[in-house]
C-alpha positions, 0 to 999 in steps of 0.5 A: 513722564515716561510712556507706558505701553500696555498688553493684555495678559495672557492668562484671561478670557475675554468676551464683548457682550453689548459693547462692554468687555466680560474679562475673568483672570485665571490668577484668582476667576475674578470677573471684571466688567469693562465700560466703554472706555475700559473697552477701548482700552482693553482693544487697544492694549497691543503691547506697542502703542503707547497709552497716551497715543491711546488716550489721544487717539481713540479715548479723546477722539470718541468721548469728550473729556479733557486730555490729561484727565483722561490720561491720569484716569487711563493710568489709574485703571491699567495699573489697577487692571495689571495689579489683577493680572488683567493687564501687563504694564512696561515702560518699553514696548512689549513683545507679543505674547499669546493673546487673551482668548476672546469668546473664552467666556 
């Protein structure tokens, strides 16, 4: 399997309220409520890092959860996320855009 690398889009608002990330696309002002792990991955999403050194490093080092679960969970919620404009997917590193506005919100 390939690695992905993810990175936030550039076109959203993002703001932390309680630990879980508010994040709206300006695609179509659709809100998504980001969970913990949503979290860490939205935190994480630098364009550099692999997912799966995310998952490794930072999702199974936080939560007890199996590895590879937790990388078909992690893959199933970027591309659903990017599928929204939240997220942007590539097979290759991704070269830093504008990042997301935090606190937009």
């Amino acid at each position: 399997m390939s690695s992905l690398f993810i990175a936030r889009a550039a076109e959203v608002a993002a703001r932390s309220l309680d630990g879980e990330m508010m994040i709206m696309s300006a695609r179509d002002s659709t809100l998504f409520t980001l969970n913990p792990v949503g979290t860490l991955i939205w935190q994480s999403a630098d364009g550099s890092t692999p997912l799966t050194e995310i998952v490794e490093r930072k999702i199974c080092a936080e939560f007890a959860v199996d590895p590879e679960e937790a990388l078909n969970d992690a893959e199933g919620f970027v591309n659903d996320l990017a599928s929204h404009g939240i997220l942007v997917v590539s097979g290759a590193p991704i070269s830093p855009a504008k990042p997301a506005q935090e606190g937009a919100l």
